[in-house]
C-alpha positions, 0 to 999 in steps of 0.5 A: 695913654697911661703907663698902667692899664687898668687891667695892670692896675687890678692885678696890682692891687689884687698882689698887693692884697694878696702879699698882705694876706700872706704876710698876716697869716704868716706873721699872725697866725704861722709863727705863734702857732710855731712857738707853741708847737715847737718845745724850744721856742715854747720855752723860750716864749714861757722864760720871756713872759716869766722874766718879763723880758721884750725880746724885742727891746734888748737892742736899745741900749735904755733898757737896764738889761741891756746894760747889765749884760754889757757890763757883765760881758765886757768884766768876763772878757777882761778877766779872760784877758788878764787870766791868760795874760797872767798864764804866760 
């Protein structure tokens, strides 16, 4: 005797192929219909292709503008510190 029957293995297979469907429709068709329907996405959307920025790629630290926005931050914070250093 097997632990799935073959009953219990189509309905399986019919959520897997199912939960598929879903997740392509979601992540294929919902969500860019989304970023040009709704104006704050569409412009974000419209800056990123202006920029030619990959949202995506921020995170990895070989993409120069990473490293410049890391660099830009940690001179703002350090002039925060010596400014409210220099206030007391």
């Amino acid at each position: 005797m097997t632990i799935l029957s073959s009953s219990s293995r189509k309905v399986a297979w019919l959520k897997l192929v199912g939960l598929s469907v879903v997740t392509w429709m979601f992540l294929g068709e919902f969500l860019p219909w989304m970023y040009e329907v709704v104006p704050p996405l569409r412009h974000s959307y419209e800056q990123q292709a202006k920029y030619d920025i990959a949202a995506g790629a921020i995170y990895y630290t070989d993409v120069p503008v990473s490293l410049d926005s890391e660099m830009a931050s940690r001179e703002a914070v350090q002039k925060a510190i010596e400014l409210r250093a220099s206030s007391m």
